[in-house]
C-alpha positions in Angstrom: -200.7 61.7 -222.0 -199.7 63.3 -224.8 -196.6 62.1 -226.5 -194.0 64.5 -226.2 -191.2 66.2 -228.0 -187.9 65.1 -226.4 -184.3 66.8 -226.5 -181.6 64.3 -227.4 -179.6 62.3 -225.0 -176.1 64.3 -225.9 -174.1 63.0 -223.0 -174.3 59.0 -224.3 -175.5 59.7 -227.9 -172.1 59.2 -229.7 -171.8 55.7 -227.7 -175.1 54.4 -228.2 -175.1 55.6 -231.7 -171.8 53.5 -232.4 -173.1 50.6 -230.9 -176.3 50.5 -232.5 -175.1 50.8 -236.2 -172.4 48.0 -234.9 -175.2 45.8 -234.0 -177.4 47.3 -237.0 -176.1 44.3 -239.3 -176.0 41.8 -236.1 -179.1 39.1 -235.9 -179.1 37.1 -233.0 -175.9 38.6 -231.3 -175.7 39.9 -227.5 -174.0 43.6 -227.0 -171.2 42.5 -225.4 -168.1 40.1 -226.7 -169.2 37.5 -229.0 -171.6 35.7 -226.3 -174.8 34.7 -228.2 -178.3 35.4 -227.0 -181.6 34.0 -228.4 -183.0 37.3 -229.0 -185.9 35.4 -231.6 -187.1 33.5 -228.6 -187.4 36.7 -226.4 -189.3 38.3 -229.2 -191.6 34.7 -229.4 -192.3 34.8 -225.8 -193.0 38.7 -225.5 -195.5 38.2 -228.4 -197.2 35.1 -227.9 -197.6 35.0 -224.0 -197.7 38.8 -223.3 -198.4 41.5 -225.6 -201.0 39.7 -227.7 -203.1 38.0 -224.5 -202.8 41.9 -223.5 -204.2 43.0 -226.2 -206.9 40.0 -226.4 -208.2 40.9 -223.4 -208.0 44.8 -223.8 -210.4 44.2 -227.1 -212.4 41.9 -224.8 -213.4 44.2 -221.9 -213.4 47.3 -224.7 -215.9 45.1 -226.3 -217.9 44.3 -222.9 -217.0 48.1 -221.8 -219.1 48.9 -225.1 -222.3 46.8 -224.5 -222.4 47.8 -221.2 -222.8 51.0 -222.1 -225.4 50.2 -224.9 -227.7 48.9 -221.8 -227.0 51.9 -220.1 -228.3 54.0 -222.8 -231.6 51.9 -222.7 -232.3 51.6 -219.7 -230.4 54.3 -217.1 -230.9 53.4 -213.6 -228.7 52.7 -210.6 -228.0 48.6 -211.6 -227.4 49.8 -215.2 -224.7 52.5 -214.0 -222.5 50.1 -211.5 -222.7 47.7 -214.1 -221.0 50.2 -216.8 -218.8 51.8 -213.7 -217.4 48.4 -213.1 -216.9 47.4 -217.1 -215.2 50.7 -217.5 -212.4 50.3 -214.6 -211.6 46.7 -215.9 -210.9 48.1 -219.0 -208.7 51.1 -217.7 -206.8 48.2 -215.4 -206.1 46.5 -218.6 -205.0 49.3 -220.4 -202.3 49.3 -217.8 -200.9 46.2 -218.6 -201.1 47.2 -222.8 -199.9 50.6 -222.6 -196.1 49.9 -223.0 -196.6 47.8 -226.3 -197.0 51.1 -228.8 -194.8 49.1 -232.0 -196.4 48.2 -235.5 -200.2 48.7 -235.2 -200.3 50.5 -232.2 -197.6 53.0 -233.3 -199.2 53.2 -236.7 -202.9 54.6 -235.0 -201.5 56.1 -232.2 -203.4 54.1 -230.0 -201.4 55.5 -226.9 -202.7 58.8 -227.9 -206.2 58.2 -228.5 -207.0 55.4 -225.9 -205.6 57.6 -222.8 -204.6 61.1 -223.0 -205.2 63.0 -219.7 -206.4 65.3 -217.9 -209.3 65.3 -220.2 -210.9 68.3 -220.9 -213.9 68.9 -219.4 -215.1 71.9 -221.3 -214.2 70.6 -224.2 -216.5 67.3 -223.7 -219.1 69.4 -222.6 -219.0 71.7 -225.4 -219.3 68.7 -227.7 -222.3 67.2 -225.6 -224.6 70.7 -226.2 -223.6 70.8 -229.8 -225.1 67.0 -230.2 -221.7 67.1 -232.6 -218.3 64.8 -231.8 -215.4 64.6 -234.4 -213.0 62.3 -232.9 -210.1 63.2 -235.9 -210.3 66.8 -234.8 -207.1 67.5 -232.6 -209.0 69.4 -230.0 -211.2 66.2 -229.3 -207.4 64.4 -228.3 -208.4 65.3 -224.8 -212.2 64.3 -225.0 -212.2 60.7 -225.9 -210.5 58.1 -224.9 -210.7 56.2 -221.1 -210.1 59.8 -219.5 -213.6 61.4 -220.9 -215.4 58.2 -220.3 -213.8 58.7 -216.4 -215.9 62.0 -216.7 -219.0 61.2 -217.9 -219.5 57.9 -215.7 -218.2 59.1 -212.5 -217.9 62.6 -212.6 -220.7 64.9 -213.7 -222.3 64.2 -210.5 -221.7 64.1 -206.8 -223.1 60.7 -206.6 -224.6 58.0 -209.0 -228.1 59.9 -208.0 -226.6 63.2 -210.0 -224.8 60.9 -212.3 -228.1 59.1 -213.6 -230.0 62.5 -214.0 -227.3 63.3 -216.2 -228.8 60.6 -218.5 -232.4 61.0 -217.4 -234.1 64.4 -217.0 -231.7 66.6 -217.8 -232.0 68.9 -221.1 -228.7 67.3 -223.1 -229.3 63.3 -221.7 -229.8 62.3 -225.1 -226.8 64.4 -226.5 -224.5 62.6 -223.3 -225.7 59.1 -223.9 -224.7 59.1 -227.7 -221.7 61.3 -226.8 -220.9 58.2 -224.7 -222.2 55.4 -227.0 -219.7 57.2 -229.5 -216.7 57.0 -227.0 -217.0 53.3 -226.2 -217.6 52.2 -229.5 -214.7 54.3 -230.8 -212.2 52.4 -228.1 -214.3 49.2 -228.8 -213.0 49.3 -232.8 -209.5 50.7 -232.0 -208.8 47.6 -229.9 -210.0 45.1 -232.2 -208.2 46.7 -234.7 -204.8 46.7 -233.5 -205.8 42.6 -232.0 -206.3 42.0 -235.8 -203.7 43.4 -236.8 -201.1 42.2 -234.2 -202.3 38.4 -235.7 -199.8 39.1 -239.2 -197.6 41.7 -237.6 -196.5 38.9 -235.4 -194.3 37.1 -237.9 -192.5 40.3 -238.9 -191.6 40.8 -234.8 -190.3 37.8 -234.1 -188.2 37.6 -237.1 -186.5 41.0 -236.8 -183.9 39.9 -234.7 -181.4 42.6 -234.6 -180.8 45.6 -232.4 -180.7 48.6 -235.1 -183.3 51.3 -234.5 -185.9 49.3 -236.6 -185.4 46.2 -235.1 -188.1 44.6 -233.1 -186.3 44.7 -229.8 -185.2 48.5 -230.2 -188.8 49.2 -230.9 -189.8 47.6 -227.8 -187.1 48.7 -225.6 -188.0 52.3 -226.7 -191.2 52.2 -225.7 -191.0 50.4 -222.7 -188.8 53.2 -221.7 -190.9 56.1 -223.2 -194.4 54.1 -221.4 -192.2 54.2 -218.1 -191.3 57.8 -218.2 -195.0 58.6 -219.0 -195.7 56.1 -215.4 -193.0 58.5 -213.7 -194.0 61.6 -214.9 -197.7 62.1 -215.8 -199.3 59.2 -213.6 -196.9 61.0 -210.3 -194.5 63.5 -211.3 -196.6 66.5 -213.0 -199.8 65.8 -210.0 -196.9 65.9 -207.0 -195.4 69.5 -208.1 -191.8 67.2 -209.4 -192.9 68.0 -213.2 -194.4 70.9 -212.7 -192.9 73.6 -211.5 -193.2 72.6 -207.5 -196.5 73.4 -207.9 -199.0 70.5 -207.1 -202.0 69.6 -209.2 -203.4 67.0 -207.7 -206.4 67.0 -210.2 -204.4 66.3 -213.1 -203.8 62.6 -212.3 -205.0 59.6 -214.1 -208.7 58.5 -213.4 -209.1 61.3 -211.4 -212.8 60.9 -211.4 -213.4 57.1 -210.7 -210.4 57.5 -208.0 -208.3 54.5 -208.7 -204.9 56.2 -209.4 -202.8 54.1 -207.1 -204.5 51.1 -208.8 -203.8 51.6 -212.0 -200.4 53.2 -211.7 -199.4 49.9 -209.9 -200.9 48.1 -212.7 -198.9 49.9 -215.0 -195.8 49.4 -212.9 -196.1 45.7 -213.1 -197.1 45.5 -216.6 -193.4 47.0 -217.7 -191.8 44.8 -215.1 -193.4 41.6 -216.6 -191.8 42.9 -219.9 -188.6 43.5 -218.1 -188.7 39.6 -216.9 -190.5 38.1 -219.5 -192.9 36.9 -217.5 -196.5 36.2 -218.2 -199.3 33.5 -217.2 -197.8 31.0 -218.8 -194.3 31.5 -216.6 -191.2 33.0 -216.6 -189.7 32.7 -220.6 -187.2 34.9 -222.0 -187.0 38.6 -221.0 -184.5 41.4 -220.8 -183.6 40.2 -217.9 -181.9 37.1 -219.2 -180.7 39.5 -222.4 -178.3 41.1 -219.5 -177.6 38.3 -217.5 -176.1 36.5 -221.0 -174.3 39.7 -222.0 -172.5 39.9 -218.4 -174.1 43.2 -217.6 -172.4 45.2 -214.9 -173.4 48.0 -212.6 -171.3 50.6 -212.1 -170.2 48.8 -208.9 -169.4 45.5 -210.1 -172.3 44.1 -209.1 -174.7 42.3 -211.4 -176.8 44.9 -213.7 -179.8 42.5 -213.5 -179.8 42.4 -209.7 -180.0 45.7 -209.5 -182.7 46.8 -211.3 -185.3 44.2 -209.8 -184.2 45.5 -206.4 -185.2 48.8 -207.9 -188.7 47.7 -208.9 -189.1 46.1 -206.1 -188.2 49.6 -204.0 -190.5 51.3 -206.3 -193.3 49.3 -206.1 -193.1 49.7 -202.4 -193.0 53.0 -202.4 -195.8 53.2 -204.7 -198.1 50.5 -202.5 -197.4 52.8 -199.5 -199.7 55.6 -201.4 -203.5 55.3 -201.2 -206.6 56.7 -203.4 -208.0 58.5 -203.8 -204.4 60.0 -204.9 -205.3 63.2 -205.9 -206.1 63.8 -202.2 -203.0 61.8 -200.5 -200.7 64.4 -203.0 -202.2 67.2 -201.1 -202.3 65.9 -197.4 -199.4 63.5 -197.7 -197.3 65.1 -200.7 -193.8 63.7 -199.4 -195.1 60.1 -199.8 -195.6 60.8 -203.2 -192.1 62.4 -203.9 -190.5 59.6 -202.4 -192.4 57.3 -204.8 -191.3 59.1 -207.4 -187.5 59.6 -206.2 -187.7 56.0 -206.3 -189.4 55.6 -210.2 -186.5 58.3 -210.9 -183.7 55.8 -210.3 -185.3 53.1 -212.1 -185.4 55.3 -215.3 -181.5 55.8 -215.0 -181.2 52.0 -214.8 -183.2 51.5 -217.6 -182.9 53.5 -219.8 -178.9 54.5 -219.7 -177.5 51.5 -218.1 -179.8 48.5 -219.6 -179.8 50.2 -223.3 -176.0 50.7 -223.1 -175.2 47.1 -222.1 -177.2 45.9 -224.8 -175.6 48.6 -227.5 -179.6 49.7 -227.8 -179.8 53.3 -229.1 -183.3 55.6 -227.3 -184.5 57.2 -230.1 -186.3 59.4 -228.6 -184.5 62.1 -225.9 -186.0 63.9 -223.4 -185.2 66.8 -220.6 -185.4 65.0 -217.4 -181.0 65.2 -216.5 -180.8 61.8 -216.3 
């Protein structure tokens, strides 16, 4: 998914921009009258019981994903290779929920970026795998690293886990794959521990930006919950179901193509930004955006509360999301009008969030993009 270069929003820009430097100076103030709204404790519950046990257990099954792999490299055989399989899509299903929190150490690595940019490329992986060489700052590596090449060399070189294993066994370059590998896993292993540790100071300094300027802590989070979501809508069902691309559909370019869990993980995904939406984690249901709205009297265009309407809408997504099945690449091509009506749906939840939400809260997107909504 790589992060793109937006246009700017020109039809609301000279609103939001007024409300966000009104609000700039603001610390604990909600967008609309004088009504106040504990954004500090949103911020606390966000960090403490969502984005870091994300990101705890992201390092976690990185971590397991990694050793896994290490026994694989030892000793390839079928047990060896389900067990990797297996550690591998718990970590891509955690991802999911860890995705949408790119602020403050994420941002800084461009963990987005380097964790899960897809389609991978193929040649390009194995080009690297019959040079024996693998450079993971080189730019034209973006696309073969990450959870998407690791897709391809676990479940895809081969037709079955019989191919897959002689991959690592007899074949010519099996010692050039395996450390190809091991370098992969240990790469995501030490990028998730990384931004874990760092999230453990960073903490402090996102709780305690209270305000809603463009460098606040809940502009940065709003942002990229909306920039995650439009990367859900677009690249996990847009581009594969023709919408994004040009009518045409290209079914092979959706996520985990190879270990065929699509649906999975864009559910997954779904939920995760919904939780954010709520504020609502393991622990229960604390302070979210949600109740941000709800205190500054949000409105739909209707009359009816803002709120209300856009759980209905996640809920209306989600089910048009449920009614797709994987593999996904082939329901696009024998079913491709259940996945346009999934993503009609995810279309009307981005103009919910992203215009209606972030102008009820005077919350300027700083980033703009070309999709007319």
């Amino acid at each position: 998914m790589r992060k793109s270069i937006y246009a700017a929003l020109i039809a609301a820009s000279t609103f939001l921009i007024f409300q966000g430097c009104k609000k700039s100076s603001d610390t604990n103030t909600a967008a609309t009258g004088s009504t106040s709204f504990d954004r500090q404790g949103m911020l606390s519950n966000l960090s403490t019981n969502i984005i870091l046990p994300a990101y705890t257990s992201f390092s976690a099954d990185a971590a397991s994903l990694d050793a896994a792999v290490a026994a694989f490299n030892t000793t390839p055989n079928a047990t060896t290779l389900a067990a990797v399989q297996l550690a591998f899509k718990t970590t891509y299903q955690q991802w999911q929920s860890t995705s949408v929190f790119e602020v403050g150490p994420a941002d800084n690595t461009q963990l987005r970026e380097n964790v899960n940019t897809y389609p991978t490329d193929v040649t390009q992986i194995n080009a690297n795998v019959t040079s024996g060489a693998y450079n993971p700052a080189l730019l034209a590596n973006l696309s073969a690293k990450g959870l998407p090449a690791l897709d391809y060399l676990l479940f895809g070189i081969g037709a079955d886990n019989n191919a897959i294993l002689l991959q690592y066994t007899t074949d010519s370059k099996a010692a050039n794959r395996k450390t190809y590998l091991a370098a992969l896993s240990s790469e995501l292993k030490a990028e998730a521990a990384a931004v874990l540790t760092s999230w453990g100071t960073y903490k402090t300094t996102f709780i305690n930006s209270t305000g809603t300027d463009a460098g606040s802590s809940t502009s940065l989070l709003v942002n990229q919950l909306v920039f995650d979501y439009e990367i859900l809508k677009n690249q996990e069902i847009g581009i594969p179901a023709g919408v994004q691309s040009m009518n045409t559909v290209l079914p092979t370019k959706v996520q985990a193509y190879y270990s065929k869990m699509s649906v999975q993980l864009v559910l997954l995904h779904l939920q995760a930004i919904e939780n954010i939406y709520l504020g609502k984690s393991a622990t229960g249901d604390g302070l979210g955006l949600d109740d941000y709205l709800i205190k500054a009297n949000a409105k739909y265009s209707d009359g009816t509360s803002l709120n209300d309407v856009i759980k209905a809408q996640f809920a209306t997504a989600t089910a048009k999301l449920q009614a797709l099945t994987d593999p996904l690449s082939d329901n696009i091509s024998a079913n491709p009008a259940a996945a346009l009506a999934a993503y009609t749906e995810l279309q009307k939840l981005t103009v919910l969030l992203k215009t209606d939400m972030t102008s009820s809260l005077g919350i300027l997107i700083n980033f703009g993009d070309n999709d007319g909504d």
